[in-house]
C-alpha positions in Angstrom: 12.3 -43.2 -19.2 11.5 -42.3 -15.4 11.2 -38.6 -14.8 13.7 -37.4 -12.0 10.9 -34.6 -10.5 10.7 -36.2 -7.0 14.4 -36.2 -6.6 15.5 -32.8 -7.0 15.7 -30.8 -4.4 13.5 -28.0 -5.5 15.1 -24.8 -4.2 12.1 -22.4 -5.5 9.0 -23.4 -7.2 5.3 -22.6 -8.1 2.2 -24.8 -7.2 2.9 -26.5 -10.7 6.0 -28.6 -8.9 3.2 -30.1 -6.4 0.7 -31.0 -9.4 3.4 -33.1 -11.3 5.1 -34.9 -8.0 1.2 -36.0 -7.2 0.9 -37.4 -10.9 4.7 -38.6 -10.8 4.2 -42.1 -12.3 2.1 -41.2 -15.2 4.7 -38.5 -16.7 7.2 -39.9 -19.3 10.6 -38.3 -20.2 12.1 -37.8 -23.5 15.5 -36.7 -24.3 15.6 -33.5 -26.4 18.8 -32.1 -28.1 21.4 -31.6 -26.2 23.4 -27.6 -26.6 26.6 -27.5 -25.4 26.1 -26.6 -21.6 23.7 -28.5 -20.4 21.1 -31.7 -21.0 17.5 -31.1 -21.9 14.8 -33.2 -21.4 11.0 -32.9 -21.9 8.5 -34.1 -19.5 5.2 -34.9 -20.5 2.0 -35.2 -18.3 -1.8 -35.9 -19.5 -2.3 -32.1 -20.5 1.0 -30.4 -20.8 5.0 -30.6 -21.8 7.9 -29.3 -19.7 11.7 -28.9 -20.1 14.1 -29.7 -17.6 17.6 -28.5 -18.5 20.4 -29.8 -16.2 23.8 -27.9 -16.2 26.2 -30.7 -15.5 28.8 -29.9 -17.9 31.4 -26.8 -17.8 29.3 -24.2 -17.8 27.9 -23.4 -14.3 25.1 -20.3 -14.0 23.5 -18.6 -11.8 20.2 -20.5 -12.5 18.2 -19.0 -9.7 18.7 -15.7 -10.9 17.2 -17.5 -14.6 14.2 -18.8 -13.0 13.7 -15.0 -11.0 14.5 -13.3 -14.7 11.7 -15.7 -16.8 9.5 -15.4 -13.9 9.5 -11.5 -14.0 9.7 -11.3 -17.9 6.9 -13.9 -18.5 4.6 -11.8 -15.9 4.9 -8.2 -18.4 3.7 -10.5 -21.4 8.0 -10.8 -22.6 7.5 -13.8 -25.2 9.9 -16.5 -22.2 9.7 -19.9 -21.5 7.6 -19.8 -17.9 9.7 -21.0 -15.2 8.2 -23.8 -12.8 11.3 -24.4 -10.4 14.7 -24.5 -10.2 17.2 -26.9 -7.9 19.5 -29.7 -7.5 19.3 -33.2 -8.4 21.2 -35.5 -6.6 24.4 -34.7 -7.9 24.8 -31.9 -7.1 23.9 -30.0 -10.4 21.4 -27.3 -10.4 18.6 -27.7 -12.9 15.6 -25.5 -14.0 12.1 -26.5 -15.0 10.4 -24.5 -17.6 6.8 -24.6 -19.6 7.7 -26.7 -23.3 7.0 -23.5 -25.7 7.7 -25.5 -29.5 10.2 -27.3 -31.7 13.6 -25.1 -33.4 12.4 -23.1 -36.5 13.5 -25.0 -39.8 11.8 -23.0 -42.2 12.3 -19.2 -42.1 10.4 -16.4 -43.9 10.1 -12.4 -44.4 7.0 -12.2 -41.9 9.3 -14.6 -39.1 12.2 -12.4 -39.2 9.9 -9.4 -38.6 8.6 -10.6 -35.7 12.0 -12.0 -34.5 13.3 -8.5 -34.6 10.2 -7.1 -32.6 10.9 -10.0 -30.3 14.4 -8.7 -29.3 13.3 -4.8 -30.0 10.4 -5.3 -27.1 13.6 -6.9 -24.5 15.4 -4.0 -25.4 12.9 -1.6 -24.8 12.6 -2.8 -20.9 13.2 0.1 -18.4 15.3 -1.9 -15.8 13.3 -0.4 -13.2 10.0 -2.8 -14.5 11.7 -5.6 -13.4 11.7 -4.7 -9.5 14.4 -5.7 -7.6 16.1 -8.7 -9.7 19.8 -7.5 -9.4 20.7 -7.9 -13.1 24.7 -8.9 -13.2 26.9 -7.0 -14.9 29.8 -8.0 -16.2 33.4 -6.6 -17.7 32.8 -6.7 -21.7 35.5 -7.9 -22.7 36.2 -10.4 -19.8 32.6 -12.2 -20.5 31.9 -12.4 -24.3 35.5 -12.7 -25.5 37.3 -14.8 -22.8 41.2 -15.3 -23.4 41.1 -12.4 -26.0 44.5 -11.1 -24.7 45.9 -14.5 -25.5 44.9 -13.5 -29.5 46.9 -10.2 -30.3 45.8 -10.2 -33.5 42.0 -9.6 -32.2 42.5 -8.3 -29.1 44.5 -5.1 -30.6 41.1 -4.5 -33.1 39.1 -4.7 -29.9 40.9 -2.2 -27.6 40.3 0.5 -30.7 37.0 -0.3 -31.2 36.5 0.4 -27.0 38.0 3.5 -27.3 35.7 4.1 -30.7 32.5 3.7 -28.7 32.2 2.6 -25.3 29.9 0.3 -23.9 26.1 0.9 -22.6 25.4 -1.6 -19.7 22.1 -0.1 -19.4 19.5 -2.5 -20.8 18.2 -6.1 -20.6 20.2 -8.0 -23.3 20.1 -11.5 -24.2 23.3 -11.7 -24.8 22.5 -14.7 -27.6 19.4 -14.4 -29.6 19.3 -16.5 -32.6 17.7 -19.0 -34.5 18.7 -21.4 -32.5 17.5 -19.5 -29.0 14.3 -19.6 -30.5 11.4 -22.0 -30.5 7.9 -22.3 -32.3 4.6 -23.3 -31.8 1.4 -22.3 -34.3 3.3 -19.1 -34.9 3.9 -18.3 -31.5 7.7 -17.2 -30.6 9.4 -18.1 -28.0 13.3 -16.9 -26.5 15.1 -19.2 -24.9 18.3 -20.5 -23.0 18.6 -17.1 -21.0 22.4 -18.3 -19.7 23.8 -14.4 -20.8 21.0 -12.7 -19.9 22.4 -9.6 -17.8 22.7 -5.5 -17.8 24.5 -5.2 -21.4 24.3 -2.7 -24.7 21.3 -3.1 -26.4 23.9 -2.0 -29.9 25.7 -4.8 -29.7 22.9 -7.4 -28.8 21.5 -6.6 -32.1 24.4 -6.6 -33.7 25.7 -10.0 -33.2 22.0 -11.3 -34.0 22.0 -9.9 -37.4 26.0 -10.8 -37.6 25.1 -14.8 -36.7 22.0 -14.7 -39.6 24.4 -13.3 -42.2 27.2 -16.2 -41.6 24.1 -18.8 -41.0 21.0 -17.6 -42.4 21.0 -15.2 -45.7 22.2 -11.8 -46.0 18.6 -11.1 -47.4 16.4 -12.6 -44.2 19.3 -10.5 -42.1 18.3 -7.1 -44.1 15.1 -7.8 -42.6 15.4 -8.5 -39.6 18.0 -5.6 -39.9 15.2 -3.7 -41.1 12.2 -4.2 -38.8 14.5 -3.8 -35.8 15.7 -0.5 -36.5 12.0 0.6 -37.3 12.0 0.2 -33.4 15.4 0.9 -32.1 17.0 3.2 -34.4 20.6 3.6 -34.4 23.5 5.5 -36.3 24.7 3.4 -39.3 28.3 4.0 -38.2 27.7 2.8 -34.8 25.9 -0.7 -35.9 29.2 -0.6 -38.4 31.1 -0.9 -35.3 29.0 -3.4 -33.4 28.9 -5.6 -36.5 32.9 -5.5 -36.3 32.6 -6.5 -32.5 30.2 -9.3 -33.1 32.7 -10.7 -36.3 35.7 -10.6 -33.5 33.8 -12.9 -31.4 32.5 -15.1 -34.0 36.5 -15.4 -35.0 37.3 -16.0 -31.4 34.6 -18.6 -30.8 35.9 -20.3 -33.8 39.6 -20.6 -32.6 38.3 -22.3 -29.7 36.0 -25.0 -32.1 32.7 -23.4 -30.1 31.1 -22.7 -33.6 29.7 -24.3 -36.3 30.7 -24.1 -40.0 29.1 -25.3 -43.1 30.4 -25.5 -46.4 29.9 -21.3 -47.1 30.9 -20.2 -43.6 34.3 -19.4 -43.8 33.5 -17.5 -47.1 30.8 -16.0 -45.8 32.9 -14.7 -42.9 35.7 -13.3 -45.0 32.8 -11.3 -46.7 32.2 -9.7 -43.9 35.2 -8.5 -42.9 36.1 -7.5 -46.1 33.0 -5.2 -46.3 33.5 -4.3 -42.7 36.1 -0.6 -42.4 36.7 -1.3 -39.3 38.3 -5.0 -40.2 39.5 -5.3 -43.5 42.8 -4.3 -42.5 43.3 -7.1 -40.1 45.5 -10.0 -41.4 43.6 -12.3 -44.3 44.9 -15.5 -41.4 42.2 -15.8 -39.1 40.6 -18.9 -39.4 
């Protein structure tokens, strides 16, 4: 497969662009799984792997503030994909060149989920003034991580309590999706990735929809630990994680409406469980899947 390097139009870029457009005809392309926003593919020269990830479905980001963010977080030793360029190909999509880091994580452990939860506790940690002058988006809740909620009455009247409960914090770097699935592997070296909803968010509810997504998809015992080791970093009050866990369930149930999540065989059980143990939701109506 012929690599498409020499016909972006490379917007930004390190000295790494130059190397592989001189050594062009020698890289081969392979197509990697595809997520649902964009197409991946690795590029591989004599001595190293790449991914190129082109947005040309719905979703449309602001990649260049993606290839600032990596390039900042990757320089204070933030376990990131390095960035190598970002542009547009001929189509007119933009596209963003990054270092290949590892393969998905198959097989999970106690000593993986500690370190995933240092992982997230160390982005969380960032003082926003460390990042110099990257203007970090900030978005209305609500609006960005449960879109069309007003057209669900059912969850939207559970989230306007829950704001008035306990308000936001848009005062830390959040990833906005860190999970399994956000995270690649290579001789036990971690690596976050796909940084689409990276932005100024709550570091609460960051966690919490991590440790909500390994309860539905994971185990609730891998979850206690990474539940655990996080909050050996980050403490927080149980009744406010109670709270984000009930905000992370809402958009789990909203995602699902709109067929943007997957399900196994114990999902929807698993789901119910949660809500059911959850004081915040059990009283919502038994209908919501």
């Amino acid at each position: 497969m012929k690599t498409p390097i020499s016909i972006i139009n490379w917007l930004e870029h390190n000295e790494i662009i130059n190397d592989l457009l001189n050594q062009e005809d020698s890289l081969t392309a392979h197509t990697m799984d595809q997520g649902f926003e964009a197409e991946v593919m690795r590029i591989n020269s004599d001595q190293e792997s790449y991914v190129l990830k082109t947005w040309n479905k719905e979703s449309r980001p602001d990649v260049q503030f993606q290839y600032r963010l990596l390039d900042v977080l990757s320089e204070r030793g933030v376990a990131v994909s390095k960035p190598v360029g970002w542009g547009i190909n001929p189509e007119g999509y933009k596209v963003l060149l990054t270092s290949f880091d590892g393969t998905p994580i198959h097989k999970m452990n106690t000593r993986k989920m500690k370190e995933l939860a240092s992982l997230l506790a160390k982005i969380h940690k960032i003082r926003v003034e460390e990042i110099g002058n990257i203007q970090l988006p900030k978005y209305d809740f609500i609006g960005y991580f449960f879109p069309e909620a007003k057209e669900q009455s059912d969850i939207y009247n559970v989230l306007t309590s829950l704001v008035e409960q306990t308000p936001m914090k848009q005062d830390c770097i959040i990833h906005g999706d860190f999970h399994i699935g956000n995270i690649v592997e290579d001789k036990e070296r971690y690596t976050i990735i796909d940084w689409t909803n990276g932005q100024l968010g709550d570091s609460r509810y960051d966690f919490a929809w991590s440790l909500i997504l390994l309860k539905i998809y994971i185990s609730e015992r891998y979850a206690d630990v990474f539940r655990t080791a996080y909050l050996l970093e980050n403490d927080m009050d149980q009744e406010e994680l109670e709270i984000f866990e009930a905000w992370a369930c809402l958009r789990w149930i909203l995602l699902n409406r709109r067929g943007s999540t997957p399900k196994g065989p114990n999902t929807t059980k698993r789901v119910k469980g949660l809500i059911a143990n959850n004081r915040f939701l059990k009283k919502m109506d038994s209908k919501l899947f």
